[in-house]
LONUPA-582723 format. One record per residue (C-alpha): residue number from 1; residue in one letter; x, y, z. Coordinates in Angstrom, 3 decimals, m for minus. Last residue first. Example, Ala and Ser with C-alpha at 12.3 -4.5 7.8 and 13.67 -1.06 7.14 Angstrom:
residues 2
   num   residu         px         py         pz
     2        S     13.670     m1.060      7.140
     1        A     12.300     m4.500      7.800
This chain:
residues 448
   num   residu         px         py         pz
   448        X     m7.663     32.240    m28.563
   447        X     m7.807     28.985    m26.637
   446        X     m8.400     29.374    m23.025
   445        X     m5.268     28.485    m20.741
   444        X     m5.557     25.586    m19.425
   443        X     m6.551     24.221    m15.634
   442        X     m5.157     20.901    m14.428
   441        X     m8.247     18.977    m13.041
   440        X     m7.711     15.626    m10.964
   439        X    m10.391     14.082    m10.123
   438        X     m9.985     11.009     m7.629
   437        X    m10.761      7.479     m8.971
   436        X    m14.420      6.675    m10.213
   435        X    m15.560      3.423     m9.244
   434        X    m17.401      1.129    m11.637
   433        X    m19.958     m1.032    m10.032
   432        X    m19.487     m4.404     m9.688
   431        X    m20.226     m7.166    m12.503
   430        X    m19.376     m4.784    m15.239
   429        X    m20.157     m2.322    m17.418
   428        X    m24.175     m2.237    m16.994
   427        X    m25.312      0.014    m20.086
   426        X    m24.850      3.728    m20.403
   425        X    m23.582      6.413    m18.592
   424        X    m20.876      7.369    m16.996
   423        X    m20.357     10.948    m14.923
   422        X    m17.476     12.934    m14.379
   421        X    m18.197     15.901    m12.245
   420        X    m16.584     19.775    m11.223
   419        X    m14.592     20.395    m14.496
   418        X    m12.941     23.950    m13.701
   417        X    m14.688     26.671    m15.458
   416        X    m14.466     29.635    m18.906
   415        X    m13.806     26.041    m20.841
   414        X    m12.922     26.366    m24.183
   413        X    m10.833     23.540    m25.484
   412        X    m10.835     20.130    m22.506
   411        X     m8.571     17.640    m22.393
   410        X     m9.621     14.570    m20.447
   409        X     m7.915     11.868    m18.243
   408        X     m9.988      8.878    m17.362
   407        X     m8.765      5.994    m15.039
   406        X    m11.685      3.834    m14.175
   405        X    m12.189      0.922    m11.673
   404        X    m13.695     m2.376    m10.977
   403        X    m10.391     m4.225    m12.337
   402        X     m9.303     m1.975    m14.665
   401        X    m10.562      0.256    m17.470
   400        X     m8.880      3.044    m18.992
   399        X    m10.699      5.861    m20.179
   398        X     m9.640      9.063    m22.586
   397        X    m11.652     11.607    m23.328
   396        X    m11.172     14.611    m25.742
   395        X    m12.503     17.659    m26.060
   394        X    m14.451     20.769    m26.967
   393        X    m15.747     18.985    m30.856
   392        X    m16.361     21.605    m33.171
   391        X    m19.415     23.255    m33.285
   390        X    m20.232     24.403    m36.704
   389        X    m19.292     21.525    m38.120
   388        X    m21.784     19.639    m35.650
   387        X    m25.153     20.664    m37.348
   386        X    m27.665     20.763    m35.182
   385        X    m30.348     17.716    m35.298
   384        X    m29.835     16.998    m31.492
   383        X    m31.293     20.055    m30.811
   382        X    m30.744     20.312    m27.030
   381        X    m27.093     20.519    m26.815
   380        X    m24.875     19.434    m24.705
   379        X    m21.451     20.584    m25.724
   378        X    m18.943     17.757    m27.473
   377        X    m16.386     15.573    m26.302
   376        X    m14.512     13.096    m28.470
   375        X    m14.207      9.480    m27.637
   374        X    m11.379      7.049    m26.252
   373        X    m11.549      3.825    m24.963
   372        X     m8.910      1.660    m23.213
   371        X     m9.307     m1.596    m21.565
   370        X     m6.721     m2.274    m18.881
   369        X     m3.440     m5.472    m19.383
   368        X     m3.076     m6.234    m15.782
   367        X      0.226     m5.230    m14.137
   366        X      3.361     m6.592    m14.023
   365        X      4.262     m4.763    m17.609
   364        X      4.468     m1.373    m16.233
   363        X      1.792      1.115    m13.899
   362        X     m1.204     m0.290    m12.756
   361        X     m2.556      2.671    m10.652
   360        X     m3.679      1.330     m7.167
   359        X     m1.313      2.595     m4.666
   358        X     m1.203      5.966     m6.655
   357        X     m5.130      6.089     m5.520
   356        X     m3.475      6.467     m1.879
   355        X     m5.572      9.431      0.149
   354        X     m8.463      8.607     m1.851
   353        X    m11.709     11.231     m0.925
   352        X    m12.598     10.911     m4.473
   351        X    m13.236      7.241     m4.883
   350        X    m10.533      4.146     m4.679
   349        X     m8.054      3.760     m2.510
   348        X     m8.644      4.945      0.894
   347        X    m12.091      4.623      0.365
   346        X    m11.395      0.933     m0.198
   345        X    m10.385     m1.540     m2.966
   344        X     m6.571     m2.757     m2.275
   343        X     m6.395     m4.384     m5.853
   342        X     m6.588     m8.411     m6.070
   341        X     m8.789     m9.186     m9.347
   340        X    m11.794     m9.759     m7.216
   339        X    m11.461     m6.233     m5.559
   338        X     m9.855     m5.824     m2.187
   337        X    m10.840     m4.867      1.724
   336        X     m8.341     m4.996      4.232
   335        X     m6.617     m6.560      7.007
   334        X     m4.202     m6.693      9.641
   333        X     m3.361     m8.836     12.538
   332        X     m0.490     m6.691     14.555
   331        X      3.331     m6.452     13.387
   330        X      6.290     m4.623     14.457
   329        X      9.469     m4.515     12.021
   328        X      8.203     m0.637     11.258
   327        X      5.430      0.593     13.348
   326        X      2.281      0.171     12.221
   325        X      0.802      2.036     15.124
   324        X      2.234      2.659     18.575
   323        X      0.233      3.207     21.894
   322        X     m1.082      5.090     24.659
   321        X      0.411      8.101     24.978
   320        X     m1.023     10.140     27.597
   319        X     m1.790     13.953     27.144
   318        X     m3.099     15.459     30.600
   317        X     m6.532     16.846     31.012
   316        X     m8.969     20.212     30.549
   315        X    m12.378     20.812     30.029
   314        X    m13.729     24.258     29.754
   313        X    m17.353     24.206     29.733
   312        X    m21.053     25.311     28.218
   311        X    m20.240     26.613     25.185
   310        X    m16.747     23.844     24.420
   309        X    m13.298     24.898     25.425
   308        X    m10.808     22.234     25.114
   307        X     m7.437     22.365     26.682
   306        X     m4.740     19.668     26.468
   305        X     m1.732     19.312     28.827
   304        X      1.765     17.968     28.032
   303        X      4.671     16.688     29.486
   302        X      3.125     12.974     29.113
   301        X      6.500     10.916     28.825
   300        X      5.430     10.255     24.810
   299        X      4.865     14.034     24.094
   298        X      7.998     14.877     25.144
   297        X      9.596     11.978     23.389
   296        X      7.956     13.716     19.966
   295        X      9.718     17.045     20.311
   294        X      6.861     19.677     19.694
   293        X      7.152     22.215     16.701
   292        X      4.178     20.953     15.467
   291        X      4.435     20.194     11.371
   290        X      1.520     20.600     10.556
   289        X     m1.622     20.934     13.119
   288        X     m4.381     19.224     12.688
   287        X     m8.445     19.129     13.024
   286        X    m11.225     16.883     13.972
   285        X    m14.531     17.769     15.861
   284        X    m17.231     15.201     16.571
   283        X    m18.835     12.016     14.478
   282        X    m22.529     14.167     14.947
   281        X    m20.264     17.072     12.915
   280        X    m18.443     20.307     15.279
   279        X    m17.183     22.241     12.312
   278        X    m20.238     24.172     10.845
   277        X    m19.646     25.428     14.976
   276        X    m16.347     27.223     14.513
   275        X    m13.406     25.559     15.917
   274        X    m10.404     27.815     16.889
   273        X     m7.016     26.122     16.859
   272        X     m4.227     26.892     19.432
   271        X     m0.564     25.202     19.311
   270        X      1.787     25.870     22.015
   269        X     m0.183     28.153     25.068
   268        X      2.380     29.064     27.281
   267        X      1.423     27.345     30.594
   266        X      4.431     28.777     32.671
   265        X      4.379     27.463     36.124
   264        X      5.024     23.642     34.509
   263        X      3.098     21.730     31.973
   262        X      3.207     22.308     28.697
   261        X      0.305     23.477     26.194
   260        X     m1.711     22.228     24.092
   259        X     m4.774     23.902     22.870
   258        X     m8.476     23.442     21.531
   257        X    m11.049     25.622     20.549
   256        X    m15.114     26.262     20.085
   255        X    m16.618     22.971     20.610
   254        X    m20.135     22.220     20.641
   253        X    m20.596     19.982     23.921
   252        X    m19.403     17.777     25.840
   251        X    m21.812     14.312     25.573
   250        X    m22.090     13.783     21.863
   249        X    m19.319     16.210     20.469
   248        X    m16.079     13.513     20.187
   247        X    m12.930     15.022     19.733
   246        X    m10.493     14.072     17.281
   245        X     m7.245     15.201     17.013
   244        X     m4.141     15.394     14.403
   243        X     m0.622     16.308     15.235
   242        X      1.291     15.977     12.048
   241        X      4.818     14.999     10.314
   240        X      3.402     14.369      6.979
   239        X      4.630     10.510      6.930
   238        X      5.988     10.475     10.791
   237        X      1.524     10.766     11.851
   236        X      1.251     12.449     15.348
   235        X     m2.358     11.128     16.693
   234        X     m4.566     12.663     19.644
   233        X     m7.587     11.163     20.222
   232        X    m10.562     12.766     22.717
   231        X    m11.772     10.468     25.409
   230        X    m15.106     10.948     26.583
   229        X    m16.832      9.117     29.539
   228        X    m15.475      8.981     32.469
   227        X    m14.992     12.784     31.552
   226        X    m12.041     14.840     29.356
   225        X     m9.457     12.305     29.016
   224        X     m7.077     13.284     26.721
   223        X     m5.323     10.046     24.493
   222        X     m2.152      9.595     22.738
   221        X     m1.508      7.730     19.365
   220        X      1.598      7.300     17.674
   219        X      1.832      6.636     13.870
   218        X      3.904      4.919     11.843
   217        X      2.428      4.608      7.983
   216        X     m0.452      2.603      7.363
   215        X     m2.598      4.615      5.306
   214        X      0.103      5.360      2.770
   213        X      0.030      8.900      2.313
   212        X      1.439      9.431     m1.079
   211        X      3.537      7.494     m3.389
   210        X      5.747      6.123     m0.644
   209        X      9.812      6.301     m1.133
   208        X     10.887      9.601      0.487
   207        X      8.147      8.511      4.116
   206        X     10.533      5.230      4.391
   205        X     14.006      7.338      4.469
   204        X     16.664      4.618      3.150
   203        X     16.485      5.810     m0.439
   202        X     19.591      7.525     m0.433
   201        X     22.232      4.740      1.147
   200        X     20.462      2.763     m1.723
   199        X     23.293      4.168     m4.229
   198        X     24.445      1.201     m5.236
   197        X     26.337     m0.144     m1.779
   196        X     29.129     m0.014     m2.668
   195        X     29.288      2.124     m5.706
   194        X     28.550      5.369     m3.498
   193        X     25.781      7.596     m4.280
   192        X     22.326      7.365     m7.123
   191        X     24.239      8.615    m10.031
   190        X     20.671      9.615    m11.874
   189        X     18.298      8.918    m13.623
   188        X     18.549      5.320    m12.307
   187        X     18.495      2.064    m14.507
   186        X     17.776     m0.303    m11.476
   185        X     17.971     m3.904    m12.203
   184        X     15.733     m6.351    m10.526
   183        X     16.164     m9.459     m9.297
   182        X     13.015    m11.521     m7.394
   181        X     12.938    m12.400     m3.889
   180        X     10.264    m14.285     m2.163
   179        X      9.954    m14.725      1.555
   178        X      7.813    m16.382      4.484
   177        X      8.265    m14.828      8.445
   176        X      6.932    m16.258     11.691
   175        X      7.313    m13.801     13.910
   174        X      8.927    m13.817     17.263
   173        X     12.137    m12.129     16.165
   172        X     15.035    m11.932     12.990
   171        X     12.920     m9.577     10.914
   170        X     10.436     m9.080     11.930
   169        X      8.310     m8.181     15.642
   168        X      5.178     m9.911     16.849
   167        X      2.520     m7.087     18.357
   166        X      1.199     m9.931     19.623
   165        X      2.736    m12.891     22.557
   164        X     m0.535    m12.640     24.274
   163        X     m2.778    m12.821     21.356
   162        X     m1.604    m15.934     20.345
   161        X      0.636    m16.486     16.945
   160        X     m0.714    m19.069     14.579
   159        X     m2.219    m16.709     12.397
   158        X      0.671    m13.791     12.405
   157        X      2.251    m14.797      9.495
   156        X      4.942    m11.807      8.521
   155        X      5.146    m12.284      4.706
   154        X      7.884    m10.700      3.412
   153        X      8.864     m9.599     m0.523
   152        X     12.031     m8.661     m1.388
   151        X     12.773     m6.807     m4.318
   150        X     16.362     m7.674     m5.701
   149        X     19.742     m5.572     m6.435
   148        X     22.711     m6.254     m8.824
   147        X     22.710     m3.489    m10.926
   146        X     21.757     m0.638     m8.925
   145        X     21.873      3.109    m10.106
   144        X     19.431      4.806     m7.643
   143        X     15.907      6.835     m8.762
   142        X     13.690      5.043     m5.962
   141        X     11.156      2.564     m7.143
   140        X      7.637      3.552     m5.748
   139        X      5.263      0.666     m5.344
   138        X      2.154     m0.619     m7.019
   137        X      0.027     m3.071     m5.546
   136        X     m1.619     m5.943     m7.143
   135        X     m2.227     m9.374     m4.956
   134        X     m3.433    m13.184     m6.291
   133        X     m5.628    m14.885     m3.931
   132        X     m8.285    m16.063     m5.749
   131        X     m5.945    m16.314     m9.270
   130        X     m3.365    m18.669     m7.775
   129        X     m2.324    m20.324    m10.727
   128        X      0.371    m17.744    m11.279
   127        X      3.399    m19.750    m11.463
   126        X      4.903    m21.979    m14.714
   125        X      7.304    m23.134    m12.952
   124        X      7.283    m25.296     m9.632
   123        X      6.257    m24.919     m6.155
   122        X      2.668    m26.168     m6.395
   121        X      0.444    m25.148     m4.283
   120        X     m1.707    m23.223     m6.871
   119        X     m1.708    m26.015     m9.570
   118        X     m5.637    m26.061     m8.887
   117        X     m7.264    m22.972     m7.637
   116        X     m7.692    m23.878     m3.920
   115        X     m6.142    m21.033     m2.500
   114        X     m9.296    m18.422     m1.479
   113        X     m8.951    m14.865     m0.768
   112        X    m11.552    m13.163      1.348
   111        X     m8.997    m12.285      4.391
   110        X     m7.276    m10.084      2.004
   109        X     m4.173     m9.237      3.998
   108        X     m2.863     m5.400      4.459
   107        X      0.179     m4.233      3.523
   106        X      2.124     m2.811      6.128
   105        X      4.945     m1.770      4.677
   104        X      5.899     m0.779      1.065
   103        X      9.000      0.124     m0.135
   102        X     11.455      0.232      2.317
   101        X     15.014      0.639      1.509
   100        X     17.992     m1.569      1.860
    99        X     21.520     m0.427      3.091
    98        X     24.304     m2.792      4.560
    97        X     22.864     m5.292      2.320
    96        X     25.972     m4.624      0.338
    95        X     26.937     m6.563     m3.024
    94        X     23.011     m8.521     m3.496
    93        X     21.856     m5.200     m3.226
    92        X     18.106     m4.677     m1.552
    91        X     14.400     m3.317     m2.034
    90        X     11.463     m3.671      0.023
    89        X      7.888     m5.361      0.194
    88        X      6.270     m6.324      3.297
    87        X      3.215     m8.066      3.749
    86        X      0.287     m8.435      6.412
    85        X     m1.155    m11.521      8.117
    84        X     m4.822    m11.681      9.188
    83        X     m5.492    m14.751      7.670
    82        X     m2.625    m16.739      6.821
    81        X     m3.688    m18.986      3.650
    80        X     m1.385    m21.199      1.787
    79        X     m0.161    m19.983     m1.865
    78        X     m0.846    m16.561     m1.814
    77        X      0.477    m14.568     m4.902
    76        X      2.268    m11.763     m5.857
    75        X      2.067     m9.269     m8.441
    74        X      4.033     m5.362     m9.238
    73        X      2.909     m2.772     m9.763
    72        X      5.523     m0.034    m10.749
    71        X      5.509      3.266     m9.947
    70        X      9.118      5.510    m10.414
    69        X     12.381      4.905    m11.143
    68        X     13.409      2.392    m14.194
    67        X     13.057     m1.035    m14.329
    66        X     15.047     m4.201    m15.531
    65        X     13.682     m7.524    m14.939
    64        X     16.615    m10.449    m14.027
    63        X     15.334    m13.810    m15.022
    62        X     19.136    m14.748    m14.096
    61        X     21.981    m12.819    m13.812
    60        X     22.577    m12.708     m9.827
    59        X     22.320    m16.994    m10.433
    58        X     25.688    m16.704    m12.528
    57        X     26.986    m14.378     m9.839
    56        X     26.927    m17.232     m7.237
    55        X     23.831    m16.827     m5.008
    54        X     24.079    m16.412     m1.285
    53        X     21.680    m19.239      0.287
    52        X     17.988    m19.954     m1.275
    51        X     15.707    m18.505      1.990
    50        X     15.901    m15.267      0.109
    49        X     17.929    m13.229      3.034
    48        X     20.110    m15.985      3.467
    47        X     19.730    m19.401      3.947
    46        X     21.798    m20.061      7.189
    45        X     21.747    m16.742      8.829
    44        X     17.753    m16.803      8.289
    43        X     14.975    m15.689      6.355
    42        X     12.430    m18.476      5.472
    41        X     11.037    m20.071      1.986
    40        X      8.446    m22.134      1.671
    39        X      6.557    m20.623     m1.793
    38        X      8.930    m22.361     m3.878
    37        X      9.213    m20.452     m7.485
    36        X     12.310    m19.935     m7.074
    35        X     14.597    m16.328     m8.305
    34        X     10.804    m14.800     m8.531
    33        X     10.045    m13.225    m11.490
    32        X      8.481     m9.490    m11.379
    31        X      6.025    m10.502    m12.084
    30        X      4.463    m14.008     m9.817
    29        X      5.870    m13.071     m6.575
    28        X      5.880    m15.859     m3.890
    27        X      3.436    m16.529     m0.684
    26        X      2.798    m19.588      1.372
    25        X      3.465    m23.484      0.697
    24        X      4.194    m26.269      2.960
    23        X      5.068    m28.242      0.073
    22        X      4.460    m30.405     m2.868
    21        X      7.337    m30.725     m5.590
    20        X      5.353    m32.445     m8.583
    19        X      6.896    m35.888     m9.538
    18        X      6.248    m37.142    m12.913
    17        X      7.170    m40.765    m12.784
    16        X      7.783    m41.765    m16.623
    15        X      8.696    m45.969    m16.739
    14        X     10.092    m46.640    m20.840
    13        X      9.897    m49.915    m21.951
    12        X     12.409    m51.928    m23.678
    11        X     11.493    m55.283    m20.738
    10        X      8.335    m54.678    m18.977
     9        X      7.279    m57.926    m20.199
     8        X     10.744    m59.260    m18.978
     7        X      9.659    m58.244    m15.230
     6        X      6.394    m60.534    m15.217
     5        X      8.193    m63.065    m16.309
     4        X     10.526    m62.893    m13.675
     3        X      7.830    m62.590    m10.795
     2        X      6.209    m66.067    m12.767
     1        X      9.659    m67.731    m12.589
């Protein structure tokens, strides 16, 4: 009787058991919208190519975030913590997956991130708690007409995999592989090909879609002997199509040329570069050829010879390939360096030697809201009590601040020269230093 009156006092009450969906979680886009917002999700036969089975239409029209062509950042976040383990971002048709295009590839982890923000495991709406490992990249949308189409984002997990069993391969082989998928709609300039498969038949070449040189584009290295001791590298890059080399100085030599040429009775010299000695450096000599009219499998089987001419010595050896880099669906332990707010932050990135700044302009509403500041330029002048009517103003400056980084863009009246430096000054602007991104001066006529 005393169980039953215990029951009756919870008689016309109302029991609330909030249950939050815990799970093995991993990685999910934050903007654009992810169809879930469970971070466990797998690629396979069974559950599709979003982990969530083949949506009806009424789930193809959901949360969907129309774009146009062109950059646009977009966020994700990491929800448990793979270190080493790179990402993969790429776009697809819900109609005809017969095409899909690579975005992005290769995207290096941020071994520095931390997921112990509180609500960040959690596979339920809102998202975006994840603010210590949240990632910014912008990709390139190619101009197609799609109206049912997704981004797909892949991470490849390569933490629990042992060396032996590495390079891992994705999709559908020895890695372990997490996905998010958000829909998009693609308003394309212009017809974009077939309706079957939404015009992503044309954005199937990888180097067509990238922003610039990506720094982890395919590549092929090869190797020249020259002593027990020195090895010069030999690297054809599929983005620009090059043979690069680099040659180290220490032990050999200042070095005047280098050529290739291909074995057999007639050693025709193929490609030739001369070498002057401003360009032999304490790292060694580099150089590259464009476009080599070389077919690639030749190089691979070793049918050619390399000869480098230094002051003292001719040195020459066989070409040996030795191995593949970032090759697409095969995966190595990657990383790289990023700011607090999540940006890829190295000198490939950032600075004026960037070979991918496009990689880290926000660009659309995914991306973090920058500070902007404008002021008019005027000459330097020594009397600071001059009137300024009678020297207008020679500019204006425009600066956008984000992350640790600057965007300015400037118009300049007047100039007889190119702009050669941009230099801040004033107070401490932040809590790292502000980077300046590369310089890029468009020359105007002078104003009459």
């Amino acid at each position: 009787m005393g169980v039953m009156r215990d029951f009756g006092r919870l008689r016309g009450c109302l029991i609330v058991i909030l249950i939050v969906p815990l799970v093995h979680s991993h990685v999910r886009f934050v903007c654009p919208r992810p169809r879930s917002p469970r971070t466990d999700l797998t690629e396979d036969q069974q559950n599709g190519a979003c982990g969530l089975g083949n949506p009806e239409d009424s789930q193809r029209d959901e949360d969907v975030t129309v774009v146009s062509p062109g950059p646009l950042t977009v966020r994700f976040e990491e929800t448990h913590f793979h270190t080493d383990s790179p990402f993969h971002i790429s776009l697809h048709s819900y109609d005809n997956d017969t095409h899909w295009c690579s975005l992005l590839n290769h995207i290096p982890h941020n071994n520095m991130a931390s997921v112990d923000n509180p609500g960040c495991k959690d596979s339920v709406y809102p998202i975006g708690h994840c603010t210590k490992s949240t990632y910014y990249v912008t990709v390139n949308i190619p101009d197609v007409s799609c109206e049912l189409c997704y981004l797909k984002l892949s991470f490849i997990t390569l933490d629990k995999v042992p060396m032996s069993k590495l390079p891992c391969q994705e999709p559908n082989g020895t890695c372990k592989t997490y996905v998010s998928c958000a829909n998009i709609k693609i308003q394309g300039h212009s017809s974009g090909g077939s309706d079957d498969s939404h015009g992503l038949e044309t954005c199937t070449n990888y180097s067509d879609n990238l922003l610039g040189k990506w720094p982890y584009t395919q590549q092929q290295v090869f190797k020249a002997t020259l002593s027990p001791e020195v090895e010069a590298t030999f690297t054809f890059d599929y983005y620009d199509m090059s043979l690069s080399y680099h040659i180290p100085t220490k032990t050999i030599g200042t070095v005047m040329s280098v050529e290739l040429y291909k074995n057999g009775e007639n050693k025709t010299t193929l490609l030739r570069q001369s070498i002057t000695v401003d360009d032999n450096t304490d790292d060694g000599v580099t150089g590259k050829w464009k476009n080599p009219s070389i077919p690639l499998p030749q190089l691979i089987v070793g049918n050619y010879q390399v000869k480098i001419v230094t002051i003292k010595k001719t040195f020459q050896s066989s070409l040996k390939y030795l191995r593949d880099m970032h090759q697409p669906g095969v995966y190595v332990p990657q990383r790289a360096s990023y700011s607090k707010q999540g940006w890829l932050n190295g000198p490939e990135f950032v600075g004026p030697g960037a070979s991918y700044s496009e990689g880290v302009e926000p660009f659309g509403k995914c991306a973090p809201q920058p500070y902007y500041y404008i002021s008019s330029m005027v000459p330097q002048l020594s009397n600071l009590h001059l009137n300024l009517s009678q020297h207008p103003p020679h500019g204006v400056l425009s600066a956008a601040f984000t992350d640790n980084r600057v965007h300015i863009t400037a118009i300049f009246h007047g100039l007889s020269e190119h702009a050669q430096l941009v230099t801040l000054q004033g107070p401490v602007l932040a809590e790292t230093d502000i980077q300046i991104d590369t310089v890029k001066v468009c020359p105007l006529k002078p104003q009459s």
